[in-house]
C-alpha positions as CSV (number, residue, x, y, z in Angstrom):
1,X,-27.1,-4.5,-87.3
2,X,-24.8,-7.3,-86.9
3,X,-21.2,-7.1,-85.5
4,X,-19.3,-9.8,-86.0
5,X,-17.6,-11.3,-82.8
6,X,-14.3,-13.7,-81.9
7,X,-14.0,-15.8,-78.9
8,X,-10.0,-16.2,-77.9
9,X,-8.5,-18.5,-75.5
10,X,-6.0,-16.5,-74.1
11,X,-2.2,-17.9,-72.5
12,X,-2.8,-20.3,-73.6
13,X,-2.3,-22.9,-76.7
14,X,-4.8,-25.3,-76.6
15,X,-8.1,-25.2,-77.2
16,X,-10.1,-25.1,-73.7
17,X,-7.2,-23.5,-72.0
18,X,-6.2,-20.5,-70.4
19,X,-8.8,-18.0,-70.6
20,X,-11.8,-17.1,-72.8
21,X,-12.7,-13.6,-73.5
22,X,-15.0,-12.3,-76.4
23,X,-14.0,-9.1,-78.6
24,X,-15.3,-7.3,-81.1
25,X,-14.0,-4.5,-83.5
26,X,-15.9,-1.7,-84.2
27,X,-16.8,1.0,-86.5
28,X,-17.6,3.7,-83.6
29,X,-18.7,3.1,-80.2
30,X,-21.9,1.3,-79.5
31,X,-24.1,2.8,-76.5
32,X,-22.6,1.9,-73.1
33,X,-25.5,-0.6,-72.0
34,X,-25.6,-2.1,-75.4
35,X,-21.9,-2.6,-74.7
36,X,-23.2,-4.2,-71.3
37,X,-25.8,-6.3,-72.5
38,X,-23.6,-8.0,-74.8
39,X,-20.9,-8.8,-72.2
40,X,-23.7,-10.3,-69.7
41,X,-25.4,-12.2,-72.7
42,X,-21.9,-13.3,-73.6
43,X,-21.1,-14.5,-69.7
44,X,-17.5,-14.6,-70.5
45,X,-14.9,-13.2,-67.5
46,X,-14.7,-10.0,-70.2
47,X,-15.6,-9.3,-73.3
48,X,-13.6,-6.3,-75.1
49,X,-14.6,-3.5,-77.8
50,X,-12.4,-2.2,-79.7
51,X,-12.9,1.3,-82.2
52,X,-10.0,2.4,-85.0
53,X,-8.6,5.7,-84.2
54,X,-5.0,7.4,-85.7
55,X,-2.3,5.6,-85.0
56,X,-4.4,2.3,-82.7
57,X,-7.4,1.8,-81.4
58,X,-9.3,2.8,-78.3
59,X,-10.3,-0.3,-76.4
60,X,-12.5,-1.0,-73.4
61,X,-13.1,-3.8,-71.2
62,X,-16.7,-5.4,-70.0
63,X,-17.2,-8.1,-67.8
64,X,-21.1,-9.7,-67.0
65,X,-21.7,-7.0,-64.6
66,X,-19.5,-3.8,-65.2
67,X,-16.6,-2.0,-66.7
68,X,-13.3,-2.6,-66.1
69,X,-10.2,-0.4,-65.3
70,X,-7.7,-2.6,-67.1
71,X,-7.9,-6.4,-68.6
72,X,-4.9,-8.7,-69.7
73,X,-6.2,-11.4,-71.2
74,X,-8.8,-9.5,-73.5
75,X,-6.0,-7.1,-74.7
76,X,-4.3,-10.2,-75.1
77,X,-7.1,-11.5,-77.4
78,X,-7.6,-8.3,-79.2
79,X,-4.3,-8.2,-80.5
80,X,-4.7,-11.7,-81.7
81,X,-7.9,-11.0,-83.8
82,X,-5.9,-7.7,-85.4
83,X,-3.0,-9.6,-85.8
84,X,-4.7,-12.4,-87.7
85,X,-8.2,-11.4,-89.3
86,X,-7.9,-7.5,-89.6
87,X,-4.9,-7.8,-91.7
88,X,-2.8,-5.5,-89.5
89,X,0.7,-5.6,-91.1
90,X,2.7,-4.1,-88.1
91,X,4.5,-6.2,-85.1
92,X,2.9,-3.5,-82.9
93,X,-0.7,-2.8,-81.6
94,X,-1.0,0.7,-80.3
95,X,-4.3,0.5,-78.1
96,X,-6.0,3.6,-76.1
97,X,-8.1,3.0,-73.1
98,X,-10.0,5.9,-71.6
99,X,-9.0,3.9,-68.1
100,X,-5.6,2.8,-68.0
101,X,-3.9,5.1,-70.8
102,X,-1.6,3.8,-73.7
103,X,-0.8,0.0,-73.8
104,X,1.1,-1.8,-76.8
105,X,1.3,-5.4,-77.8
106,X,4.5,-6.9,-79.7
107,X,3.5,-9.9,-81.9
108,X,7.0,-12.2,-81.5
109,X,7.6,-15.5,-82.5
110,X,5.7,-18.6,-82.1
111,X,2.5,-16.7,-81.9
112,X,4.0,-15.1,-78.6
113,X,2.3,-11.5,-78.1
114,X,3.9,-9.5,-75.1
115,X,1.8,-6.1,-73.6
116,X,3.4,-3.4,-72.1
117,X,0.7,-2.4,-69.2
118,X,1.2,-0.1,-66.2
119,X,2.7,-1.6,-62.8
120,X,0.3,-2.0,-59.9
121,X,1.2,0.2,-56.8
122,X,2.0,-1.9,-54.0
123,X,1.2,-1.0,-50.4
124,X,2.7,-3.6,-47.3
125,X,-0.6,-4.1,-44.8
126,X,-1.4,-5.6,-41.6
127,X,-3.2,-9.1,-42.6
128,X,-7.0,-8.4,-43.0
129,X,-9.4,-11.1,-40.9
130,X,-12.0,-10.5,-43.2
131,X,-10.3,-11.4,-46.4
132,X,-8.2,-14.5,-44.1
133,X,-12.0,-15.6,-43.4
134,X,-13.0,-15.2,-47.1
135,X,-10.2,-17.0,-48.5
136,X,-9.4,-19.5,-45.8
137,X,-6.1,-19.6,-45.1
138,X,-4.0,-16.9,-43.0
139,X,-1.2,-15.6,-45.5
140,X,2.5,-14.5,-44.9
141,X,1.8,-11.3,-45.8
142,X,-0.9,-9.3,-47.0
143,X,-0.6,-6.2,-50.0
144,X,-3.2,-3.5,-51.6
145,X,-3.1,-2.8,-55.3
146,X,-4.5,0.0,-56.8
147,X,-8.0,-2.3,-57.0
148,X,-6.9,-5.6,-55.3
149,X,-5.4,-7.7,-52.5
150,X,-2.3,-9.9,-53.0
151,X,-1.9,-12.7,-50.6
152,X,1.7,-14.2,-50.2
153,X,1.7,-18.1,-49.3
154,X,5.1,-20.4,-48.5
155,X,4.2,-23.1,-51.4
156,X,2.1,-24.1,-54.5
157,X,0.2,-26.4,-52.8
158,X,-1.1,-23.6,-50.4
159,X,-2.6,-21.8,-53.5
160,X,-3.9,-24.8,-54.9
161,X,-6.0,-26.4,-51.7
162,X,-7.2,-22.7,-51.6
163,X,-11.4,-23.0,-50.9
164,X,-12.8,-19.5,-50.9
165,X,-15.8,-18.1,-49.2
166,X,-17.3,-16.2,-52.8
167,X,-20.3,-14.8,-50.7
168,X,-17.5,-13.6,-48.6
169,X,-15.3,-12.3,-51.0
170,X,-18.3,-10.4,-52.5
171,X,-18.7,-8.4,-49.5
172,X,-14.8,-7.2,-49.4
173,X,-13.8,-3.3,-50.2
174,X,-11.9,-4.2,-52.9
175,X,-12.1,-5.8,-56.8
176,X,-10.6,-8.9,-55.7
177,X,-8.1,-10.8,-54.3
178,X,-5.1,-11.8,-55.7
179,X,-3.4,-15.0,-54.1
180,X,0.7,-16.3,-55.1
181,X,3.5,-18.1,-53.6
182,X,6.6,-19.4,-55.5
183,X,6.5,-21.9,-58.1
184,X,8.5,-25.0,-58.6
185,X,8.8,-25.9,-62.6
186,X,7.6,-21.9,-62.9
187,X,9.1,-18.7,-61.0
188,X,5.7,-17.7,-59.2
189,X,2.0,-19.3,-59.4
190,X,-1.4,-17.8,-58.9
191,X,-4.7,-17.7,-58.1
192,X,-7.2,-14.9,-58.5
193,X,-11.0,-14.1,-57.1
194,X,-13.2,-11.4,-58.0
195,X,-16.9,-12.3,-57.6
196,X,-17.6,-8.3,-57.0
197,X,-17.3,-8.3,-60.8
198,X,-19.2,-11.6,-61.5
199,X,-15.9,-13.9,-61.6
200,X,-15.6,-16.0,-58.8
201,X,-12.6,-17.2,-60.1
202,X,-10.9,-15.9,-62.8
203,X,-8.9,-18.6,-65.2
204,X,-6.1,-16.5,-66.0
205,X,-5.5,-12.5,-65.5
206,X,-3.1,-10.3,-67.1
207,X,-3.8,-7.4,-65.1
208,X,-3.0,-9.3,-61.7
209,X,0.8,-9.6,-63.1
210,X,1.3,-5.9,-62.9
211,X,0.5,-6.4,-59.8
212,X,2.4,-10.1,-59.0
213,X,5.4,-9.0,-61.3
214,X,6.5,-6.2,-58.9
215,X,6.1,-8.1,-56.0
216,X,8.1,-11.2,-57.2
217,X,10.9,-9.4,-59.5
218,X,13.1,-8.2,-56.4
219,X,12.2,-11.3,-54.3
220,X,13.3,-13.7,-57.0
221,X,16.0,-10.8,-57.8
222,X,14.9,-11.6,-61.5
223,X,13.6,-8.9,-64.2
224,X,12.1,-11.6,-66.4
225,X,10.1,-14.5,-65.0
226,X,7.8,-17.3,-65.6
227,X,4.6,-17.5,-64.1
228,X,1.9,-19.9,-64.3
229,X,-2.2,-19.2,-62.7
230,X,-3.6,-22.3,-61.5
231,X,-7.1,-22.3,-62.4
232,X,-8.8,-25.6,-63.4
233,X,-7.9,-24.1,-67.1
234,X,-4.9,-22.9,-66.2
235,X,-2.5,-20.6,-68.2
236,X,0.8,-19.8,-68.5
237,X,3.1,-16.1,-69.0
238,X,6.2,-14.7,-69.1
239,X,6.7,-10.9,-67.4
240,X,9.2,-8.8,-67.1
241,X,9.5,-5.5,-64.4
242,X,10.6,-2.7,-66.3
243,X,10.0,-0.2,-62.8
244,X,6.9,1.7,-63.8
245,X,6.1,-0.9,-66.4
246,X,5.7,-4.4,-67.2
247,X,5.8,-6.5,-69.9
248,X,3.9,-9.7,-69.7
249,X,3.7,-11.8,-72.3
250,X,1.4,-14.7,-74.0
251,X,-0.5,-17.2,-76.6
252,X,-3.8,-17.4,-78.1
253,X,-6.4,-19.5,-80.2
254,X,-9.4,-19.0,-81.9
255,X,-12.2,-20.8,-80.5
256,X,-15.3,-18.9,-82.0
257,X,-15.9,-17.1,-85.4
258,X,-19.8,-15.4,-85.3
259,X,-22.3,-12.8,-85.6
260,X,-24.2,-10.7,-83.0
261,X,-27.3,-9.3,-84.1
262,X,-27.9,-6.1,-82.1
């Protein structure tokens, strides 16, 4: 058969910018290691499948290697391809994952698209001299996510001379780590590792912002905020902490139009 497939730069708009992710919508589920295959053959941070169902779609997350809980940016690019080449009328996107529950994306203005995604749960812990070894640079303070480690630093430049250990990082009991300190011309920067899942660094991730957004909203004593990942890409968002939720928000271009043959 052959499935036709979209490659998005997501938060981003420019070409080459923020980050790529691969999705395709189908008519019923393909086999999970067919599913697989095509996200290691792809060798994009994720690639995302997406079925019809009432009233959405059900939509799942691969990256090179495995399966994800949650993914930003692909949901991100999902919407874009409904919004623009499955004629979906609506401003909302109703997607169902079997992981994470219901999300939504709101098509704005400006090709702005802003998902509504779960907040991360966010525990205070003793810094980690593994992870300080793996990322090289002793934090200010050190959290657990449901599935990752944020690292607080005093400035942007901290983040950005950030030189991780990846065979060290693959070795931690965790998805990844999640590093941030505040931003000058933005509210809060990033940087974010997860070689466990075959991305040693990830250019930009929507689902660390659940996590970042909580973190940041009291300290910054801000609901909405500007945030910007500093990846060689790099990519830029806008979140807001609604308590149990957040919204974080985003652009997107078309970089690839094909066919799969499966």
């Amino acid at each position: 058969m052959r499935q036709k497939i979209y490659q998005i730069d997501a938060f981003t708009n420019k070409l080459f910018g923020g980050n790529p992710a691969a999705v395709c919508i189908l008519e019923k589920w393909l086999p999970d290691e067919t599913m697989q295959n095509i996200a290691a053959e792809n060798n994009l941070a994720e690639t995302a499948f997406a079925v019809p169902i009432e009233k959405g779609y059900e939509l799942r997350w691969f990256t090179p290697e495995l399966e994800v809980d949650l993914c930003g940016h692909a949901t991100l690019a999902t919407a874009f391809v409904l919004f623009n080449f499955y004629d979906h009328n609506e401003n909302t996107i109703r997607f169902v994952s079997p992981r994470s529950g219901e999300l939504t994306v709101v098509k704005g203005v400006d090709g702005w698209m802003t998902m509504d995604f779960p907040t991360d749960d966010l525990d205070s812990v003793s810094n980690i001299p593994a992870i300080n070894e793996a990322i090289g640079r002793v934090p200010l303070e050190t959290f657990k996510g449901k599935t990752d480690y944020l690292l607080i630093y005093e400035t942007r430049k901290d983040i950005e001379d950030l030189k991780p250990n990846f065979h060290l990082l693959d070795q931690l009991d965790c998805r990844g780590v999640i590093a941030s300190a505040k931003g000058d011309s933005v509210d809060f920067v990033s940087r974010a590792f997860f070689p466990q899942c075959g991305i040693p660094e990830d250019p930009v991730t929507g689902s660390a912002h659940t996590t970042l957004t909580p973190y940041w909203s009291p300290r910054l004593g801000k609901t909405s905020m500007t945030a910007k990942q500093l990846s060689a890409r790099g990519g830029n968002l806008t979140c807001e902490f609604l308590g149990d939720r957040v919204k974080i928000s985003g652009q997107a271009v078309c970089y690839l139009i094909g066919e799969i043959t499966i």
